[in-house]
N, C-alpha and C positions, 0 to 999 in steps of 0.2 A: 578544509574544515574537518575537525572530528568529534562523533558525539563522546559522552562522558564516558557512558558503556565503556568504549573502544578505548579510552584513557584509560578506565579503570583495570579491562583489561593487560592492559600493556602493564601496571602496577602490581597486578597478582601475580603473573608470571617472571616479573621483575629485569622483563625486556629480554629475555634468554632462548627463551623458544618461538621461534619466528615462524613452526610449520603451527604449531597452535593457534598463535595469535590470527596466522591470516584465515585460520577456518574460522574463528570466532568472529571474524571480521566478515566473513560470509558468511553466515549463519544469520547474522546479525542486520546485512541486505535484507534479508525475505521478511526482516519486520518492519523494512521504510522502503516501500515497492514506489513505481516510479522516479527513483532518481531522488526520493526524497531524501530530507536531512532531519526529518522529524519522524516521530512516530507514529505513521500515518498508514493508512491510505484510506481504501474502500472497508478495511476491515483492521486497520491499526493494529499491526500484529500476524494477520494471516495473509498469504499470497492472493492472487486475484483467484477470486470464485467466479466472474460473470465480469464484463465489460459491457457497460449499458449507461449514457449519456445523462438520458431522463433521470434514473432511479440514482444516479450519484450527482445528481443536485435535489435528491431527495433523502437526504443524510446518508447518503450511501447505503439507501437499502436492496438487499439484491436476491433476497427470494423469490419476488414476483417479477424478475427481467423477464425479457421476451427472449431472452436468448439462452436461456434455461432447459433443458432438456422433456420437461414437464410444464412446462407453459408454451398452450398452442397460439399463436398467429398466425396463423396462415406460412404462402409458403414466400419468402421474400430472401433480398441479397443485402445485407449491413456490414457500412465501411464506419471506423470510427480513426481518430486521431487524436493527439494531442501534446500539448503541453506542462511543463511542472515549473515553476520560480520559485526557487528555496532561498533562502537569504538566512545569513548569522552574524553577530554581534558579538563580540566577547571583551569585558570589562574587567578591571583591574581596580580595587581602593586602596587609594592614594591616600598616604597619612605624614602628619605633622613630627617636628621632633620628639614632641610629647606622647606620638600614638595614637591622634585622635583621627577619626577619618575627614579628611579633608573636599574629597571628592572621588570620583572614578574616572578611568581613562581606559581607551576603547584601545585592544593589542590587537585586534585580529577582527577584521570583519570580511566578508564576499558575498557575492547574489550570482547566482547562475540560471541559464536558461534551458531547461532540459526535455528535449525531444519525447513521448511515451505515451502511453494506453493506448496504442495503435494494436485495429484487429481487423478479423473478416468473420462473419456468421453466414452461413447460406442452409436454407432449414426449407422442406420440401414435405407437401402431405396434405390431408385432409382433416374433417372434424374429429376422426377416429385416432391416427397412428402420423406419427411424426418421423422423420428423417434428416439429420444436421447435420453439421460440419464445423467447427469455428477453429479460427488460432489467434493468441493475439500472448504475447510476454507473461509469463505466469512467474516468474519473479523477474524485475528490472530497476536492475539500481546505476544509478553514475554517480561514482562520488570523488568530488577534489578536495585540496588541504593543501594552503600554501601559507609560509609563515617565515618572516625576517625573524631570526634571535637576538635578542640585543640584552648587554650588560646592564647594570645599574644605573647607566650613565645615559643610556637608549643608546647606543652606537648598537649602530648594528654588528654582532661578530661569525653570524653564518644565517645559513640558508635550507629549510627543508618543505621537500615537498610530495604528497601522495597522492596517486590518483587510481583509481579501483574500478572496475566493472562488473558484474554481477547478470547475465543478461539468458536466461532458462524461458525458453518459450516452450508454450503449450499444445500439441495437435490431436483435436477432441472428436474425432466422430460418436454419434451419439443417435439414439433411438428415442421414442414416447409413446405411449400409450392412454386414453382416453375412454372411461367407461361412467356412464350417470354423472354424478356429482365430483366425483373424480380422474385426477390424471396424475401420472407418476413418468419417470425419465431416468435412464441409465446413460454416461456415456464413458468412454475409456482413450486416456489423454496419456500420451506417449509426450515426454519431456528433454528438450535436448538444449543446449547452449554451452556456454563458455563463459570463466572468468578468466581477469587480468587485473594485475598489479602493477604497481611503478612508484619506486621508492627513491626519494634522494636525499642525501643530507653531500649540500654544499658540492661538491664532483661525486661522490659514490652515490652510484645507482645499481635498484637491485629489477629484476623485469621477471614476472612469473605469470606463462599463461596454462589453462588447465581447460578440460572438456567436460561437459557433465551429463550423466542419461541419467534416467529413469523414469517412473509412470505412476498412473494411480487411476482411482474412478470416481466420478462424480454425479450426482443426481440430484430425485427428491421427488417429492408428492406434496397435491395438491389438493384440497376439498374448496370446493365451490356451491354450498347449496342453494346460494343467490344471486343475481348480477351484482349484490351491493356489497356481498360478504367473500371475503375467501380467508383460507390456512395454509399457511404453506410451510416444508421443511425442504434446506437447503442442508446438502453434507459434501465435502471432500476428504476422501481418505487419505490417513496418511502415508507418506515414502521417501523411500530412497532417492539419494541424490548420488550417484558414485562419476568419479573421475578417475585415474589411474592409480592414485597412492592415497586417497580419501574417499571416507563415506559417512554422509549426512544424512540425518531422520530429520523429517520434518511431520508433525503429529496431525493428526485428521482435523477436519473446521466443519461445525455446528450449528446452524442458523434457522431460527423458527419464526415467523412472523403473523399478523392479522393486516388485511385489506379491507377500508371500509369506507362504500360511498354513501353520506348521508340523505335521510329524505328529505331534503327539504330544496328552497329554490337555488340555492349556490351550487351550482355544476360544479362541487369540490372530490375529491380523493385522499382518504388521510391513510398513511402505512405506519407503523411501528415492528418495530425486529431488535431481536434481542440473540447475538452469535455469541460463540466458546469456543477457545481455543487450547488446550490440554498442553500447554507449553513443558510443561514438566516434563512428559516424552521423550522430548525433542533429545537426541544425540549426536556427537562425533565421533565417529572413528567408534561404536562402541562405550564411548562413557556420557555421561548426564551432560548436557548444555547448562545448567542451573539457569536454566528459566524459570520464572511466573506462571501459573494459569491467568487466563483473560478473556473476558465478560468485556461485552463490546455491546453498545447501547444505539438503536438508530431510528430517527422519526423524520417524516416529510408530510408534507401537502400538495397536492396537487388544484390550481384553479383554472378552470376552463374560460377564458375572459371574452373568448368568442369563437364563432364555428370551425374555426381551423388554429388558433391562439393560445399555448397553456403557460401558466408562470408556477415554476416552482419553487420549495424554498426547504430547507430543513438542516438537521442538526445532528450531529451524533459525537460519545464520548467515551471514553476509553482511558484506563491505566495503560501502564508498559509492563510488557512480559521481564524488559530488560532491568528495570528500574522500578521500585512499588511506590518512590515518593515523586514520580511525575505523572500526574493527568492532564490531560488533555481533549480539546473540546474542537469540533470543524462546524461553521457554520457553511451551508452550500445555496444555491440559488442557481435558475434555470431558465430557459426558456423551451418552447418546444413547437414547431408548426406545420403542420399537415395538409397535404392538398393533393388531392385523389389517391394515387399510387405511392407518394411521396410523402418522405416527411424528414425533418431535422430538427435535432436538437441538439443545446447546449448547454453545457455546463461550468458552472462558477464557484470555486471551493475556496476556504480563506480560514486557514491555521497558526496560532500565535502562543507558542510557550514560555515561560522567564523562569530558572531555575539557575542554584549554583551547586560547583563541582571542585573536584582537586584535578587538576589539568595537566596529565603527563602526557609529554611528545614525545619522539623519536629520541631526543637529546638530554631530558633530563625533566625535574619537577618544575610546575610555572607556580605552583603553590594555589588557591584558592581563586577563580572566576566566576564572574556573573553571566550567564550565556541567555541572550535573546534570539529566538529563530519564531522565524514567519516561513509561509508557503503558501504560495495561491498557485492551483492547480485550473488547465480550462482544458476541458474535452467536446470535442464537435462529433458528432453521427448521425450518417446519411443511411436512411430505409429505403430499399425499393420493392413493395409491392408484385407479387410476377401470377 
């Protein structure tokens, strides 16, 4: 499969320069993390800030995770996992001799099942001063694209197909500190991974693998002047992504939010977060990416349904950095269950865009498509207490 972007790409450059295209094509990874095929994730546009079960079936709000360098827990060890199913549709309208449309027919469709949000957090300390450690993929993408060509006639008369990797993990030790009504966190994430390519049209195949480092720093602060109330700021700065004959900017991510448990008899929890992303920054190799800026929108609830039991649920929405005439919207839900030392949760995410584009492949113009893409994303994490 490939999104429009990546067509449209391949049409500006008029299919010529193939070290361009594949960085725009990674570039282009870090804004559908997870393996996704939409514009997605926890921050629809920005790489992963925080890996946290609960708060992403909580529209993906991730100021107030527990695995934040400035939000105290106690001191405990968290495994997370998960899965991503992306699925695509792509329509063609079928018309009469007269030109009139007669209906649509589906040229390209696929669902894949894809491994991701795997981490570890191990965080040590007391009410005062915090001590962490986490890793888990800070950009990961898997993407396929497979496609019969066929004449006017549908015979089929070739065959192309791409398949990409995108996979930049994150190694974060990190410090916090704790004073009155206040706590703030620094920590400093060392970036390492690798991409890959694989290209064919019909017998030629093209295979290009690449390394990639770099770093950056992450934190934020907290005000707490009640159990019921908090404020929180979430930031990652931004960086360098370098490989051997490439280098990629990826621009700092922004996120402010309010925590609020109301007074009354429903053991509830409501968060709202509202992130930014300065896409405009972003570079290659030295020149503009022609990005968007993006304003990322995120609400949840939390219900406490019994002493060890919580259900969640919540929503969040977003433009594309890549595209200004697609929005989109995640609906998430959750569960979550605690007991003494232990606790788990899970998470349920469910994404569904319908937009059309001008569809160029590897081979040539397909003319105008109708593209439907879904995504349900499930992430499971285990706490241990110590």
């Amino acid at each position: 499969m490939k999104r429009p972007v990546i067509q449209e790409t391949f049409k500006s450059y008029g299919g010529g320069d193939m070290r361009k295209i594949t960085l725009i094509v990674f570039f282009i990874f870090a804004l559908y993390v997870s393996g996704s095929f939409l514009y997605t994730n926890s921050g629809f546009g920005e790489v992963f800030p925080v890996v946290d079960a609960a708060l992403y079936s909580m529209g993906g709000v991730s100021v107030f995770s527990g695995e934040n360098p400035y939000v105290f827990t106690g001191t405990a060890i968290t495994l997370n996992g998960g899965i991503s199913i992306p699925s695509e549709s792509r329509s063609k309208r079928v018309f009469d001799s007269y030109d009139n449309t007669v209906g649509k027919v589906v040229v390209a469709s696929g669902t894949y099942f894809l491994p991701g949000n795997y981490g570890l957090n191990a965080r040590f300390g007391n009410d005062k001063i915090l001590l962490g450690f986490d890793f888990h993929p800070y950009i990961y993408s898997n993407y396929r694209y497979f496609n019969q060509i066929r004449n006017e006639f549908y015979v089929v008369t070739g065959e192309e197909e791409t398949k990409a990797e995108f996979n930049v993990s994150g190694y974060n030790p990190y410090v916090g500190f704790r004073f009155g009504y206040f706590s703030a966190g620094l920590g400093f994430r060392v970036l390492n991974g690798y991409s890959y390519t694989y290209d064919r049209i019909d017998t030629t195949t093209t295979e290009v693998w690449k390394r990639w480092k770099g770093y950056n720093f992450n934190g934020g602060f907290l005000f707490t002047p009640s159990p019921r109330f908090s404020l929180g700021v979430l930031f990652n700065s931004g960086f360098y992504l370098n490989s051997s004959s490439d280098t990629l900017f990826y621009p700092p991510v922004f996120s402010t939010g309010i925590r609020y448990a109301p007074p009354n008899l429903l053991p509830s929890v409501v968060m709202a977060e509202i992130g930014f992303i300065p896409w405009t920054q972003a570079t290659m190799n030295g020149g503009s990416a022609g990005f968007n800026d993006l304003l990322i929108y995120r609400f949840g609830i939390q219900h406490k349904l019994t002493s060890g039991l919580f259900l969640r649920l919540g929503f969040n929405y977003s433009g594309s950095p890549v595209k200004e005439s697609i929005a989109r919207g995640t609906f998430t839900a959750g569960l979550g269950w605690e007991k003494g030392k232990n606790k788990l949760d899970v998470s349920f995410n469910f994404s569904n865009i319908n937009y059309k584009g001008e569809e160029v492949n590897l081979t040539g113009d397909l003319g105008t498509l109708y593209f439907s893409e879904t995504e349900t994303d499930i992430l499971v994490q285990i706490r241990r207490e110590l």
